[in-house]
N, C-alpha and C positions, 0 to 999 in steps of 0.2 A: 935261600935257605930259611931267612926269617919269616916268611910269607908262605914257605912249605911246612913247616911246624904250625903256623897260625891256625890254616887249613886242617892240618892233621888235627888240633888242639879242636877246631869246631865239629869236627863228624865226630870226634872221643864224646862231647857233650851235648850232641843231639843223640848218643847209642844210649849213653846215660839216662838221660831223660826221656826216652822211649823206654828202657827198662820200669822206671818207678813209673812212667804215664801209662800204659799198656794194664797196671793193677785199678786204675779208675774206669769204674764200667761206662759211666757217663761221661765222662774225656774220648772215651772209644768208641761210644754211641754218636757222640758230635763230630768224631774226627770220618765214620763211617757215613754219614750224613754230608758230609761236605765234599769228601771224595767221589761220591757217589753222582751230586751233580755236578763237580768238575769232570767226569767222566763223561756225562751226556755230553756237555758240552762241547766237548774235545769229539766224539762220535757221533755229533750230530748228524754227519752226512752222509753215516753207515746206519743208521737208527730210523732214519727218518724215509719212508715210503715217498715222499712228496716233497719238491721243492718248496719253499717258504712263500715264495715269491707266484705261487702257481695259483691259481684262480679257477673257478668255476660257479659260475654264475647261477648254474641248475640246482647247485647243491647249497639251496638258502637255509642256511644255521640247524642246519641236519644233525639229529641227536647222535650220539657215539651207535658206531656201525663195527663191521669188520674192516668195512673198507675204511675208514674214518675213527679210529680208535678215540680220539678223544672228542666227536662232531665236528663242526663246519660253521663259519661266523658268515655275516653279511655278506657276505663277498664270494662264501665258496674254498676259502683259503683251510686249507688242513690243521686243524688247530694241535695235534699231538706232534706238528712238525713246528709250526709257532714256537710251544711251548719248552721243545725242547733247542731249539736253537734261542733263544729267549734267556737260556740259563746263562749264555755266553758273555752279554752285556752286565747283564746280574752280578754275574761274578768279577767279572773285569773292575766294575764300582766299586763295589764292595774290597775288594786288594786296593785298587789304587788310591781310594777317598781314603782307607785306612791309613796307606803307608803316609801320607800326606800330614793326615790329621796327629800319628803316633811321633813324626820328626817333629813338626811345629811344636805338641805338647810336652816332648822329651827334653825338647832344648830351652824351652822357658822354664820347664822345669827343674832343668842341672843349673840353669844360671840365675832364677830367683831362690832356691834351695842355698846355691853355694853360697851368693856376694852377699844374702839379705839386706838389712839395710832400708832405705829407700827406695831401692831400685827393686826389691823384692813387695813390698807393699802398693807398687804403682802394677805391678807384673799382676799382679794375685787381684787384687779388686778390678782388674780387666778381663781374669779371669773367673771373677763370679758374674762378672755381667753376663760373660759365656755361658755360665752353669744357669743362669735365675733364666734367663728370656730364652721360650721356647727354640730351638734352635731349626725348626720347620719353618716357624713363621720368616727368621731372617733368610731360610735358603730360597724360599717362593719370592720377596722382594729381592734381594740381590739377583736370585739367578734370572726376572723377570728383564734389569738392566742388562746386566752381562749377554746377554743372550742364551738358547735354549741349545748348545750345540753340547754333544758329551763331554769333549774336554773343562769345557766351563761348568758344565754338572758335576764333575769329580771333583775338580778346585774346590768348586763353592762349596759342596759338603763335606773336602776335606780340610779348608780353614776357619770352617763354622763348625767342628767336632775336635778339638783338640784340648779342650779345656778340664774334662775329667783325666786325661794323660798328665795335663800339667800338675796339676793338685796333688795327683799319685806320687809322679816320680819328685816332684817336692818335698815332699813331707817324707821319701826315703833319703836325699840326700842331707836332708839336715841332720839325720840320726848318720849317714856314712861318713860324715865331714868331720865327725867330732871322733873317731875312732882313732888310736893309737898311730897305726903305722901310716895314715893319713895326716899327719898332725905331723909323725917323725919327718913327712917328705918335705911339707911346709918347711919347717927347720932348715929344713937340708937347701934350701933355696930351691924346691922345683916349683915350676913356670906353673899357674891357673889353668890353663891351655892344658896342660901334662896331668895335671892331678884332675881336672874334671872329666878328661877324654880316655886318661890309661887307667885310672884308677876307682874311679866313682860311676863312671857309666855301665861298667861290666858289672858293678853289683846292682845295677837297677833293672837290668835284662828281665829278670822273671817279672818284672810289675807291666816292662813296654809287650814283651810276649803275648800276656792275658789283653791286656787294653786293645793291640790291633784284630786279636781276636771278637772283643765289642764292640769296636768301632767299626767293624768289617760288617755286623751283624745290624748295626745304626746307621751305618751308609745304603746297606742293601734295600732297608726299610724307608731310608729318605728318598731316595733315587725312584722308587714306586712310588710313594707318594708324590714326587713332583710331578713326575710323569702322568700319572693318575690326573693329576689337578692342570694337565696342561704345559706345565713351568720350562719341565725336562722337552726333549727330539720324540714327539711320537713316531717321527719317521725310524728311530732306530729300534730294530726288533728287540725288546725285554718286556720280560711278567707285567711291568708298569705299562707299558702300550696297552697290552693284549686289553687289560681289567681298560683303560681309557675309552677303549673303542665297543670296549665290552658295555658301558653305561652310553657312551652316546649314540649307541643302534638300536637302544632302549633293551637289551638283553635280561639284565636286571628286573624291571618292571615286568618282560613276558614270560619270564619264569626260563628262560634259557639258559641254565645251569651251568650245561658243559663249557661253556664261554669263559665264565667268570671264576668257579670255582677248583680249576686245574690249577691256574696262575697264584691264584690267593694259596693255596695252601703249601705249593712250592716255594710261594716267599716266606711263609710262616716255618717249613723244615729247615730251608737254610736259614734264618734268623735265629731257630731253634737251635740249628748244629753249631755257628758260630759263638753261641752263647754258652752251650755246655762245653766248648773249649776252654771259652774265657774264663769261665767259674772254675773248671780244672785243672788249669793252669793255676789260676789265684792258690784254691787248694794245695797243690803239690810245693806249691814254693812257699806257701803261709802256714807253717805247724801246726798255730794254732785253731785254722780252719780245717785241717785232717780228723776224717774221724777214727772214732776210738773203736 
């Protein structure tokens, strides 16, 4: 019964919050945007003319055709079928490096916000080391140790991206922890455990919301880049292979466009679309980021 009210209490405030989200044009432009290639993705193998994995050797890096909607790389391989099964890995990153990055940053953040202390200044200057040092350059060393397999790609960028989550939900629970009926439950003897998990976390929601929303948009953009540079599985189909294989066939320098410039601007819409969530979301739950 308590866990079927819980459920009913979450879709009452996801209706809510599509009510006032649905008034931001740019929250709807990013959420269209995003939908949009999780869509490909999911019908890639109704969308797609050509297996990924199909070859033809005659057809060297052939500009966009009928038959070849977005051209033909090195190899003959159908690049509008690439690029749409390519979104699958993309996105897959981008979700799981977030949800990763948004736990790890949530929970340093509820527990150097709540105890402070010492324990909160040792928390916080390990998390500006996160913030100051580009967080590309540690995921190309670490990921280069760990190895280049996906699951070690998601990890690595999603325990090298947690440190703007933690600062955030931080610096909300030092202002929830001093709040009245917070304070009364102290009193009342309830357990750390109870007050930072029943009580303080459910007011941080709107801040973790927007953050995996960024951090979906900074994983997607790491994850190419690794891949790009090597770091990441070129064997695993995504936008970051396509561009990797796209510069070392020399594409780039012979002006073979369609190769290169499908992939880029598809990581740039979804980086685009996860970003105008995150900023919509920030808006909708920050007043005074609302405009007039």
């Amino acid at each position: 019964m308590r866990l079927d009210s819980s459920v009913k209490k979450f879709f009452k405030d996801i209706r809510e919050l599509w009510i006032i989200y649905k008034n931001n044009r740019l929250g709807v432009a990013g959420l269209f945007i995003v939908l949009f290639f999780i869509t490909i993705a999911l019908l890639a193998p109704f969308i797609s003319r050509y297996s990924p994995e199909q070859t033809d050797p005659s057809a060297y890096l052939e500009p966009p055709t009928l038959q070849h909607w977005f051209g033909t790389n090195e190899v003959g391989q159908d690049l509008f079928s690439l690029n749409v099964y390519g979104a699958r890995i993309s996105l897959l990153v981008g979700f799981s490096a977030a949800l990763i990055a948004v736990f790890i940053g949530s929970l340093i953040g509820l527990v150097s916000g709540y105890y402070g202390g010492l324990l909160d200044e040792i928390l916080m200057r390990i998390t500006d080391f996160f913030l100051v040092v580009p967080p590309i350059i540690l995921m190309i060393i670490i990921g280069s140790i760990l190895g280049s397999s996906l699951m070690n790609v998601i990890i690595v960028i999603g325990i090298l991206s947690w440190s703007p989550t933690a600062r955030v939900v931080r610096s909300m629970v030092l202002s929830i922890k001093e709040w009245p009926y917070v304070e009364a439950i102290k009193a009342l003897g309830g357990s750390d455990k109870r007050i930072i998990f029943r009580h303080i976390l459910p007011n941080t929601t709107s801040v973790i919301y927007a953050n995996m929303a960024l951090s979906a948009s900074n994983a997607i953009f790491s994850h190419a880049a690794m891949v790009f540079l090597g770091v990441g599985d070129v064997n695993d189909l995504s936008w970051g292979m396509i561009l990797h294989y796209a510069f070392a066939s020399g594409a780039l320098s012979s002006g073979c466009w369609w190769y290169f410039v499908p992939p880029g601007i598809f990581i740039v819409l979804l980086i685009f679309g996860f970003v105008l969530i995150g900023f919509s979301l920030e808006e909708l739950f920050n007043p005074k980021l609302r405009r007039i």
